[in-house]
Every structure is written in C-alpha cells, then in structure tokens.
C-alpha positions in Angstrom: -43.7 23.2 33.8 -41.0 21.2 32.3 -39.2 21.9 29.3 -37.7 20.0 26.8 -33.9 20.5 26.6 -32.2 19.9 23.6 -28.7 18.3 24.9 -25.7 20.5 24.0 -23.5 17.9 21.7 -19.8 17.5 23.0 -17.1 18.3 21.2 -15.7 14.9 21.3 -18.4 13.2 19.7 -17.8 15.6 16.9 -14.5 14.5 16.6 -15.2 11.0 17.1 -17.2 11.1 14.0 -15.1 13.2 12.0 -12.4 10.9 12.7 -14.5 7.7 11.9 -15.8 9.3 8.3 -11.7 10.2 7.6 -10.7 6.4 8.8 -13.4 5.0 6.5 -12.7 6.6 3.1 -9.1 6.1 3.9 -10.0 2.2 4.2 -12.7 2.1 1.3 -9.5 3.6 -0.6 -7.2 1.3 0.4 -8.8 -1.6 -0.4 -10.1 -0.4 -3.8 -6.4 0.2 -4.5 -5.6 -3.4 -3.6 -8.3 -4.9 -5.5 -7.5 -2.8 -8.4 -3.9 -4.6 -8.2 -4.9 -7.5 -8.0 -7.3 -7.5 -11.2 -4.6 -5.7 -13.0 -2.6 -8.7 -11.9 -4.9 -11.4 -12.9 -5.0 -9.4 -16.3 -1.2 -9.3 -17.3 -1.3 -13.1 -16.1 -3.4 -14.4 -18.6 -2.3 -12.8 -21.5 0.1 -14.8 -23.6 4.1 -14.9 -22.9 4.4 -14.7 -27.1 5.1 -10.8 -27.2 7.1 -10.4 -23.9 11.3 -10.3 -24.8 13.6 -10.5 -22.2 17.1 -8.6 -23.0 19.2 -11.8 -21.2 22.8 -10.1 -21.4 21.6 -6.8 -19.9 19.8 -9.3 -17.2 23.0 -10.7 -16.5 24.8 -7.7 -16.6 22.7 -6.1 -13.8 22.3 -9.1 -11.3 26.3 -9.6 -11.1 26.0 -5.9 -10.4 23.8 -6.9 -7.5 24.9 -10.3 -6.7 28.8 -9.8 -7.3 29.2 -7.0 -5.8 31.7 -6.3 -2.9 30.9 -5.5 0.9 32.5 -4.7 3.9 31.6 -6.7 6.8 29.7 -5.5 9.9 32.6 -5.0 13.1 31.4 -5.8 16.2 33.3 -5.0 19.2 32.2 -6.0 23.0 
C-alpha cells in the first residue's frame, strides 16, 4: 500500500520566508517613518509665521562662515 509522505521542508524556503517577514517590517517601518514626516511637515507648515524669530546677525554671521570661507584648490597633475 502507499503511504502518504509528508515532504521534508528545505531549509531554503525557511530562509526565504524569514527573510521576506524581516524585508517587510523593515519596509512597513520605513514608510510609516516617511509618512510620519511628512504629516509632521504639513503640521509646522500651516501654523502661523507670527511666533517664529529669526536671530538675523547670528544668520549672517554663520553663512559668511560657510560662504566666505577660504579653500585650497584641487591639483591635478597628468
């Protein structure tokens, strides 16, 4: 008479779905992470301008840190 076998599972399919579960909470996280940015964004956005101050001197002060500040230039020989 014939028996039923029960298959022995591979150890690569294992894998294959251990790796698929791990890919998609890293992806669910991911784009939770971006769509929590981008409400937080939308928040800040709306609000009003009224209560935001803007120190302009200390602005200044660091882009001519950035902007003015000297560099050597990049030597190329042949």
């Amino acid at each position: 008479m014939l028996k039923n076998q029960n298959p022995k599972i591979d150890s690569f399919y294992v894998f294959l779905i251990v790796t698929a579960i791990a890919l998609a909470a890293i992806v669910i996280v991911t784009f939770k992470g971006i769509f929590t940015a981008v409400i937080t964004a939308y928040e800040t956005d709306n609000q009003d301008g009224a209560d935001i101050r803007v120190d302009k001197e200390a602005l200044d002060k660091a882009g001519g840190r950035v902007f003015d500040a000297p560099y050597t230039k990049l030597k190329l020989e042949n």
